[in-house]
C-alpha positions as CSV (number, residue, x, y, z in Angstrom):
1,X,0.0,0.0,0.0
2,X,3.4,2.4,0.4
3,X,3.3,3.1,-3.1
4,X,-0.3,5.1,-2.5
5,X,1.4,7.4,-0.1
6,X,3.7,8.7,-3.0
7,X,1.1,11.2,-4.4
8,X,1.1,14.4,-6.5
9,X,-0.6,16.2,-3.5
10,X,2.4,15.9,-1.4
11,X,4.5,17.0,-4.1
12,X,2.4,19.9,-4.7
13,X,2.1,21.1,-0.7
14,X,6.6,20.4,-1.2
15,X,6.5,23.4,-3.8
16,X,4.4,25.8,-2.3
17,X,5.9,24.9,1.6
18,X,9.6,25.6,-0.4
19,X,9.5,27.6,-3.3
20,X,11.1,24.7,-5.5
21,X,13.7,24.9,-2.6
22,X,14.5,23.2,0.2
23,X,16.9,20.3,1.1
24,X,16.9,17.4,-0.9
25,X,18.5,14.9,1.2
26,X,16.6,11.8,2.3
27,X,18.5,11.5,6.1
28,X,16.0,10.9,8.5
29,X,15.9,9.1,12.3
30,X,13.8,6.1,12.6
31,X,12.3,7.8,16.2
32,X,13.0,4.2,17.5
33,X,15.7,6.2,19.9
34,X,15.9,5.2,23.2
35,X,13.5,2.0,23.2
36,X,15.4,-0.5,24.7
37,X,14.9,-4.2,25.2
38,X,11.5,-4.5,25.8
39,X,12.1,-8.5,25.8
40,X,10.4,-9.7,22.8
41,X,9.6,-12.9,24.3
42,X,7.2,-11.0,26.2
43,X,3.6,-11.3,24.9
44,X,2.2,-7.5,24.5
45,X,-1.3,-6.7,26.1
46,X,-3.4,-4.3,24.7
47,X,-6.9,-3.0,24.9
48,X,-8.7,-0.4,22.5
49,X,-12.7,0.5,21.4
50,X,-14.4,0.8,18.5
51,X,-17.5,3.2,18.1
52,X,-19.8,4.4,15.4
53,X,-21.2,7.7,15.9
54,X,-22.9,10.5,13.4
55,X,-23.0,13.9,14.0
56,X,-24.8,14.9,17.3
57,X,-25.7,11.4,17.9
58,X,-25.1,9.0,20.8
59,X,-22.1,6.8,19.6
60,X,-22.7,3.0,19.7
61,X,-20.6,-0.2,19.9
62,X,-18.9,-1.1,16.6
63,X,-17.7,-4.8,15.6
64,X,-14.1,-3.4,14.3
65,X,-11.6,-5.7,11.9
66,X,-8.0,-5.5,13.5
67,X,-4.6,-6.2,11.7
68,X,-1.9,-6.8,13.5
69,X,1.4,-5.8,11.2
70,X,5.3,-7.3,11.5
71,X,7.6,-5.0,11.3
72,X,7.5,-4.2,7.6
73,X,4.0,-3.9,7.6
74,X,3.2,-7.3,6.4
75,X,-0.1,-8.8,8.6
76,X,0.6,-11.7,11.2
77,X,-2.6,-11.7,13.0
78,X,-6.6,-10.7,12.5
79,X,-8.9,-10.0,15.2
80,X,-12.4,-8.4,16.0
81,X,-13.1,-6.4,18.5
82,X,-16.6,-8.1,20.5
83,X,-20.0,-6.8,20.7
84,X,-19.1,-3.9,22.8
85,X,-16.9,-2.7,20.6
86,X,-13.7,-3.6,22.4
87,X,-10.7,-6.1,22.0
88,X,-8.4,-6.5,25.0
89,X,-6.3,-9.3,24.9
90,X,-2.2,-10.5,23.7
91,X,-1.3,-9.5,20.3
92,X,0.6,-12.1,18.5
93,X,4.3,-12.0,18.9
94,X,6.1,-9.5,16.7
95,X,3.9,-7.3,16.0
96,X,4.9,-3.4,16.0
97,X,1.9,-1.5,14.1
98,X,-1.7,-2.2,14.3
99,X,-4.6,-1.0,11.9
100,X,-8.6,-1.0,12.6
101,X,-10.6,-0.9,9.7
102,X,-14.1,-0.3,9.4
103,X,-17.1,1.7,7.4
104,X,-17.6,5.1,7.0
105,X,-21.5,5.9,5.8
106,X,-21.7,9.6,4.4
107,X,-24.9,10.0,2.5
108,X,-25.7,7.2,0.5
109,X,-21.8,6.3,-0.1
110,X,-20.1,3.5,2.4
111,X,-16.2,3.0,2.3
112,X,-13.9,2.0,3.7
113,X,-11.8,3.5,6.9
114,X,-8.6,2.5,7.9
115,X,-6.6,3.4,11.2
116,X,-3.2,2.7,11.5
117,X,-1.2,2.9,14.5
118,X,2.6,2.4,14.3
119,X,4.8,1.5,16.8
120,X,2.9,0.0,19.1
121,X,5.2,-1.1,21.7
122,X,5.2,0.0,24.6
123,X,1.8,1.2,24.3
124,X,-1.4,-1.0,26.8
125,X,-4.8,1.1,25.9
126,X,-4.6,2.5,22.8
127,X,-8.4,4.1,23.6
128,X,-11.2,4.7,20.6
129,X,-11.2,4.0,17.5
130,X,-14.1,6.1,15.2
131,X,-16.0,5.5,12.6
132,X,-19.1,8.0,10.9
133,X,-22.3,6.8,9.7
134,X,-24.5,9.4,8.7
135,X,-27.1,6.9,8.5
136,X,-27.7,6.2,12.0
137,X,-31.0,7.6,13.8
138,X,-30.5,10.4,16.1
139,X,-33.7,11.2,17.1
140,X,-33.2,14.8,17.6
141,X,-36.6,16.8,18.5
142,X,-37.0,20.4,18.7
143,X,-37.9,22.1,22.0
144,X,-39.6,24.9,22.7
145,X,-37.5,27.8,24.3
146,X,-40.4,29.5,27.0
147,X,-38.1,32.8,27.6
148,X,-41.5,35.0,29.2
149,X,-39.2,34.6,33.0
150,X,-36.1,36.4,31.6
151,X,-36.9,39.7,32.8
152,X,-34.0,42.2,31.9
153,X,-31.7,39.7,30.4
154,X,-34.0,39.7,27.2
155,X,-33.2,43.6,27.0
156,X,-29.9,44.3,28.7
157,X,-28.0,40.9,27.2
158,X,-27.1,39.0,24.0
159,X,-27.6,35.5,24.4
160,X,-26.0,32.9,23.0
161,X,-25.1,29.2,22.4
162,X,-22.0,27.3,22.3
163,X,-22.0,27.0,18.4
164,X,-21.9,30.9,18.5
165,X,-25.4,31.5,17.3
166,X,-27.9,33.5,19.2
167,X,-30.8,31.7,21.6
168,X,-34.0,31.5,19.6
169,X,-37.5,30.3,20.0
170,X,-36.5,26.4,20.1
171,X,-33.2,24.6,20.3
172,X,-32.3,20.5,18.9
173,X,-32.1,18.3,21.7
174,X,-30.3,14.9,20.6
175,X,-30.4,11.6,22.7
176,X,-27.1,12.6,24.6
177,X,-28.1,16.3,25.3
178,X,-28.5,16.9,28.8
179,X,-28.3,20.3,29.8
180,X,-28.7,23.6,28.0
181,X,-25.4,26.0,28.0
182,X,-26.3,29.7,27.7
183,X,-24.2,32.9,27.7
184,X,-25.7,36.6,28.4
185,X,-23.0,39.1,27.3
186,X,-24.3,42.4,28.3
187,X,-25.3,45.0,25.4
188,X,-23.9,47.9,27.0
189,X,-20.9,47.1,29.5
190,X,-18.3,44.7,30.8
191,X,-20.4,41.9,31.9
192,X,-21.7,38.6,31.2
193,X,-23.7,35.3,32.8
194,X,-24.0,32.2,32.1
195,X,-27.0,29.5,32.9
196,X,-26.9,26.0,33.0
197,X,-30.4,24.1,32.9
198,X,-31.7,20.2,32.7
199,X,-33.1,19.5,30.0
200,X,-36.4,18.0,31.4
201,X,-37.3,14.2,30.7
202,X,-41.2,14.6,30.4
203,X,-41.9,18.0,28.2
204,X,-40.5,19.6,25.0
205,X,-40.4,22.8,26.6
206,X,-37.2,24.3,28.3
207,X,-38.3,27.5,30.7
208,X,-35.3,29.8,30.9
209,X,-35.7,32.2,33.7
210,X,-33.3,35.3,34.9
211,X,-32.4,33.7,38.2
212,X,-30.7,30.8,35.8
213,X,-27.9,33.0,35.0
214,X,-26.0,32.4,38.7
215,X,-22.8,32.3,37.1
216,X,-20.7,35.3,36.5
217,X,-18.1,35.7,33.8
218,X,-14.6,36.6,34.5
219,X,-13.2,39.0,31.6
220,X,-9.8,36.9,29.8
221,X,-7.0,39.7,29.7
222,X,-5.9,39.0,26.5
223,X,-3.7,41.2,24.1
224,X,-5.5,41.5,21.2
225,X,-3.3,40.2,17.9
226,X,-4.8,41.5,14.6
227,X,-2.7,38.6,13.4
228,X,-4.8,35.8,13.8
229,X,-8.3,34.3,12.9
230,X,-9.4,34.7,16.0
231,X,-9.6,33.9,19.8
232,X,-11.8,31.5,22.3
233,X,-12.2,30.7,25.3
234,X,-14.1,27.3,26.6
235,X,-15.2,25.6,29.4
236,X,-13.9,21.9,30.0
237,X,-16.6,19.9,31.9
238,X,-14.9,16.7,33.2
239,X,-18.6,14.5,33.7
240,X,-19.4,14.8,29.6
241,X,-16.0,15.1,28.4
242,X,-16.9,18.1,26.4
243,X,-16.4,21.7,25.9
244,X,-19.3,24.3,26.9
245,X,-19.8,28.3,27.2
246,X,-17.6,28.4,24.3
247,X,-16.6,32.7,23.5
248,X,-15.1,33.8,20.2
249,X,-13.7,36.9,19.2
250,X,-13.0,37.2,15.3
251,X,-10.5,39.5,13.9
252,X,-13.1,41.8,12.1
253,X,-15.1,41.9,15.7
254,X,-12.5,42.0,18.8
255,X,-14.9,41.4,21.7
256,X,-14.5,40.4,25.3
257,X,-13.8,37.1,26.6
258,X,-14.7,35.7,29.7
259,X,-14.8,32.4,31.4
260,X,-17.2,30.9,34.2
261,X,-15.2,29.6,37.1
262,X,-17.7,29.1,39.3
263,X,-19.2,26.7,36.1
264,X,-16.2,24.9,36.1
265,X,-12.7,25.6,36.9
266,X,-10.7,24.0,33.8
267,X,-11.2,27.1,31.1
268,X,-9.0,27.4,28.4
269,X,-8.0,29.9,25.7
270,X,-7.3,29.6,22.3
271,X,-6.0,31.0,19.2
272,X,-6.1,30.3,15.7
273,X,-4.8,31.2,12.6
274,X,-5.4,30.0,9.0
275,X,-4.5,30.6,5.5
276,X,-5.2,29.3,2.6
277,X,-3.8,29.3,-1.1
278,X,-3.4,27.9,-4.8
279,X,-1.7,24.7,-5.4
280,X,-0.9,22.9,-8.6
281,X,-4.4,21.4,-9.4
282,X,-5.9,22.4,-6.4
283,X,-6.1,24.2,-3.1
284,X,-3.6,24.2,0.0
285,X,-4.9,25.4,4.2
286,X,-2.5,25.6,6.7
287,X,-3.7,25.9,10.5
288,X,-2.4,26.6,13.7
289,X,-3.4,26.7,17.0
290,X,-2.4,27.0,20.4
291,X,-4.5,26.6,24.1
292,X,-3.4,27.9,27.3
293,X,-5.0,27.4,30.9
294,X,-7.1,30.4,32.1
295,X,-6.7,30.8,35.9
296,X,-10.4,31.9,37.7
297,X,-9.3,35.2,37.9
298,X,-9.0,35.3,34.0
299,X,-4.9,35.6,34.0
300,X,-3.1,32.8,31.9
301,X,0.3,32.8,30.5
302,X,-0.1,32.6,26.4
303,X,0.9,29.7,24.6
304,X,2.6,30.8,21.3
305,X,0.9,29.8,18.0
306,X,3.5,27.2,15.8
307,X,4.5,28.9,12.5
308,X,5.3,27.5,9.1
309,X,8.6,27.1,9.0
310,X,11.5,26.4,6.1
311,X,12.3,23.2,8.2
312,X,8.5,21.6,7.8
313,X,9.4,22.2,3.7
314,X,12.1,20.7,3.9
315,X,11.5,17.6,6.0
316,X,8.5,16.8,3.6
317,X,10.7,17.3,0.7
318,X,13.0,14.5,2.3
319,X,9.9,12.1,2.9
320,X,8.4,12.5,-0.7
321,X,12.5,11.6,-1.9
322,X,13.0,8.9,0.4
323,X,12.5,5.8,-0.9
324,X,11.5,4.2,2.2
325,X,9.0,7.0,3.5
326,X,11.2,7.9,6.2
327,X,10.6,11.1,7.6
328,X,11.6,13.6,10.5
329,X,9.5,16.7,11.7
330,X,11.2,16.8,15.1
331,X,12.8,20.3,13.5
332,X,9.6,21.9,12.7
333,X,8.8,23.4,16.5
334,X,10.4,22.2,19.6
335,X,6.9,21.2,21.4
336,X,5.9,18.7,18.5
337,X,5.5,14.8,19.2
338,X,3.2,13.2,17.2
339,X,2.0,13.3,13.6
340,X,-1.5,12.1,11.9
341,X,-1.2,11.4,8.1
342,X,-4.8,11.3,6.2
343,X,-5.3,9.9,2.9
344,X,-8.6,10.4,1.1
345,X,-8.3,7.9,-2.3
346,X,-11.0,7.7,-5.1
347,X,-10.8,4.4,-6.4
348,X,-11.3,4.5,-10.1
349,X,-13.5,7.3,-10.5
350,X,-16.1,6.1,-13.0
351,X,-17.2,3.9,-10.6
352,X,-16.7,6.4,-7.5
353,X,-15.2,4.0,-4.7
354,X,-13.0,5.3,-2.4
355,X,-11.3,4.3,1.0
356,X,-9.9,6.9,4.1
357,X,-6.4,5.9,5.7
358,X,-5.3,7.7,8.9
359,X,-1.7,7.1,9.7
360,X,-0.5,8.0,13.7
361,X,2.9,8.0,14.7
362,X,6.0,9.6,16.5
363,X,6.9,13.3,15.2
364,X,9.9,11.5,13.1
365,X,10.2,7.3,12.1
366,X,9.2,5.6,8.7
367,X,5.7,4.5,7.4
368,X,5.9,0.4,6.5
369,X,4.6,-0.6,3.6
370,X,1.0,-1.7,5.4
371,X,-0.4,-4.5,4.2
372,X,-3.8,-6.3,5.2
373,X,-4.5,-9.5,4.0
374,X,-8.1,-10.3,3.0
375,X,-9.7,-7.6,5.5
376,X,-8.7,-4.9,2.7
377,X,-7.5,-6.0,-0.8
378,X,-4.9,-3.4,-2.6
379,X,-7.2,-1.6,-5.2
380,X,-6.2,-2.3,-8.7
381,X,-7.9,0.1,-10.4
382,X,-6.6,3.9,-10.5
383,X,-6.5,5.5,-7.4
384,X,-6.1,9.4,-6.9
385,X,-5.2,11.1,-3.9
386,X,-8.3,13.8,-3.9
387,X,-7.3,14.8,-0.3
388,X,-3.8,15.0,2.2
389,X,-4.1,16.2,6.3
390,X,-0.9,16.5,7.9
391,X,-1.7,17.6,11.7
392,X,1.6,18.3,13.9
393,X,0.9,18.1,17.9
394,X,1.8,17.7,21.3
395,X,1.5,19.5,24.9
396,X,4.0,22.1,25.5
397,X,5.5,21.9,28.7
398,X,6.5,18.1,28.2
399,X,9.0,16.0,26.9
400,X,8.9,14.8,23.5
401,X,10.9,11.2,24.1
402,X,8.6,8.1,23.2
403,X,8.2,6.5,26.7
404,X,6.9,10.1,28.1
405,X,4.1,10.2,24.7
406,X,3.5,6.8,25.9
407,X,2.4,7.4,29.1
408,X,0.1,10.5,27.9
409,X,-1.4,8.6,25.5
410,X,-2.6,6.2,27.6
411,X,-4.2,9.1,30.3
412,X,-5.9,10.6,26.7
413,X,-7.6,7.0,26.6
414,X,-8.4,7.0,29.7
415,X,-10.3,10.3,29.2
416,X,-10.8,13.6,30.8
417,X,-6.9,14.2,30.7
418,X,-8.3,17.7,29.8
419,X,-8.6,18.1,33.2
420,X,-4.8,17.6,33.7
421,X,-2.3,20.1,33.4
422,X,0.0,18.4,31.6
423,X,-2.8,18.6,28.5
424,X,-3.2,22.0,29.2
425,X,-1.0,23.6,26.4
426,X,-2.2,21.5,23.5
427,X,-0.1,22.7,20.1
428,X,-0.5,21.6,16.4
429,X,-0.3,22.6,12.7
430,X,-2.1,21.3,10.1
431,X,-2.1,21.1,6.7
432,X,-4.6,20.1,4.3
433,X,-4.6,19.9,0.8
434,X,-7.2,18.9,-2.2
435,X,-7.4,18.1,-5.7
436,X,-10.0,20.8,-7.3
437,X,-12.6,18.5,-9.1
């Protein structure tokens, strides 16, 4: 499958990350640095999940193909994962990658999805594992928004949602929907409140009264950076893993931030910057974006944005010439440890088939030539590259070695490692390209 991963796309993103320039050596680490004996008579343990989940919707348990890959990618072992869409058990001796594969439903069209991990060692819970289907049932209703007990809120305050649109007569309550997040910036000061209400159980109708804004907003002193997209500022609530009283402030509308400590004390803020630009036969975006810890009195010490650098060029340059798909982005920004590689292929296009690959590894090593028996057959027919992600990340504030990304992986699958500090000051860049069709 290596031979897929050679594409025009990276080629292109080479020349416009360059200028035609760059270094044209193909020198790269392995990232296997510092391993050690980890005695390979040892039979490896691992556990991992497998969900399917649509947009909104209440994931489910998904029955997950596994590969188990050698060394050079070759498969040495097949698995499932059970009912409840887990597998926890020994992986068969020598196995260093791993790959899930599953179905992605978007519309009408179903194809395949395939997650590789490499370099696996090491690693015990290597967490979920996600696949889309737009097809499943969500069994969102609307719900009436009864607003007649807001008193002066209704005049003196803009309110809005977490998707930054503005509260209005009735809101979409999905299955896993539980509670109702709502800002009140005021109109005409400094100020703003936030409510949090149940969503009842036995009515379609959500009463929002002023006495449900108990929670005051603490303004974010933040320099403003005409620089940037723009900034945010979230809540992190531990019990649903999620973000809430989400706060943006674009470039072209520099507002106030605040956060809601009394809410919940893990608040974040971010910054984001994006640009985008012509490729050869298509379009290139490049994003970055940095989140630092907001203290409850709205002080936090800024976490710089990454930049596009000469070296990220250059060390894709190397991978594209490299005739073993080595490559090394540990020069790119100091605070980089991992790397996720997406492939989206149409499979001859008369007959429109296509499959996804997502490729996770160490910020510098070498993708195997991944192979996967009869789960997935190597197409035969042409296959295009119609789009390429790149995404650069770790947590600043940490060590970049292996063993120490091994250790935070496995608190990430644990979950709610946002509320840990040592997640605190999450980095990455990204890069996207498509073909234009």
């Amino acid at each position: 499958m290596k031979q897929f991963l050679k594409l025009p796309l990276l080629t292109a993103i080479v020349l416009a990350l360059t200028g035609c320039g760059g270094s044209s050596s193909d020198e790269s680490s392995s990232g296997n640095q510092g391993l050690g004996d980890r005695g390979a008579s040892d039979l490896q343990t691992i556990s991992l999940k497998a969900r399917n989940y649509s947009f909104r919707c209440s994931d489910v348990p998904y029955q997950a193909d596994i590969v188990f890959h050698a060394e050079n990618g070759s498969p040495i072992g097949f698995a499932k994962t059970n009912e409840e869409g887990v597998f926890s058990d020994t992986v068969p001796k020598g196995t260093k990658h791993i790959s899930i594969l599953g179905e992605t439903v978007e519309d009408a069209e179903k194809y395949t999805f395939i997650s590789s991990e490499l370099d696996i060692e090491g690693r015990s819970n290597l967490g979920t594992f996600s696949f889309f289907d737009s097809s499943l049932n969500c069994s969102c209703e609307d719900y009436q928004l009864d607003t007649s007990q807001l008193g002066s809120i209704s005049y003196d305050y803009t309110l809005g949602l977490d998707n930054g649109t503005t509260l209005g007569d009735t809101y979409s309550v999905c299955p896993e929907d539980n509670k109702l997040y709502i800002q009140a910036k005021s109109k005409y000061g400094y100020d703003a409140k936030a409510a949090i209400i149940e969503i009842p159980k036995n009515s379609n109708t959500i009463e929002i009264k002023e006495s449900d804004f108990i929670h005051q907003g603490v303004e974010v002193l933040a320099d403003y950076n005409p620089y940037i997209d723009y900034t945010s500022t979230r809540g992190y609530f531990l019990e649903e893993h999620q973000y809430h009283l989400i706060d943006f402030s674009f470039l072209s509308n520099s507002e106030y931030l605040y956060v809601f400590p009394s809410a919940t004390e893990h608040n974040f803020h971010v910054q984001v910057n994006s640009e985008s630009q012509s490729i050869e036969s298509g379009t290139m975006r490049t994003t970055s974006y940095a989140r630092s810890r907001v203290d409850n009195d709205g002080s936090f010490e800024l976490t710089a944005l990454p930049e596009i650098s000469n070296e990220i060029g250059d060390s894709l340059l190397n991978f594209v010439s490299s005739s073993d798909l080595n490559y090394d982005f540990s020069s790119a920004d100091s605070r980089f440890a991992r790397v996720y590689w997406s492939f989206s292929f149409l499979v001859d296009d008369a007959a429109a088939t296509r499959f996804d690959w997502q490729i996770s590894g160490g910020i510098r090593g070498e993708i195997p030539d991944l192979s996967f028996g009869s789960v997935f057959a190597e197409p035969v027919a042409d296959v295009t590259a119609e789009k390429v992600n790149i995404l650069l990340y770790g947590y600043a504030g940490n060590n970049t070695d292996k063993q120490t990304y091994e250790q935070l992986l496995e608190t990430i699958a644990e979950g709610g490692h946002l509320a840990n500090p040592k997640f605190s000051n999450y980095v990455y860049l990204s890069i996207d390209a498509a073909i234009n069709r």
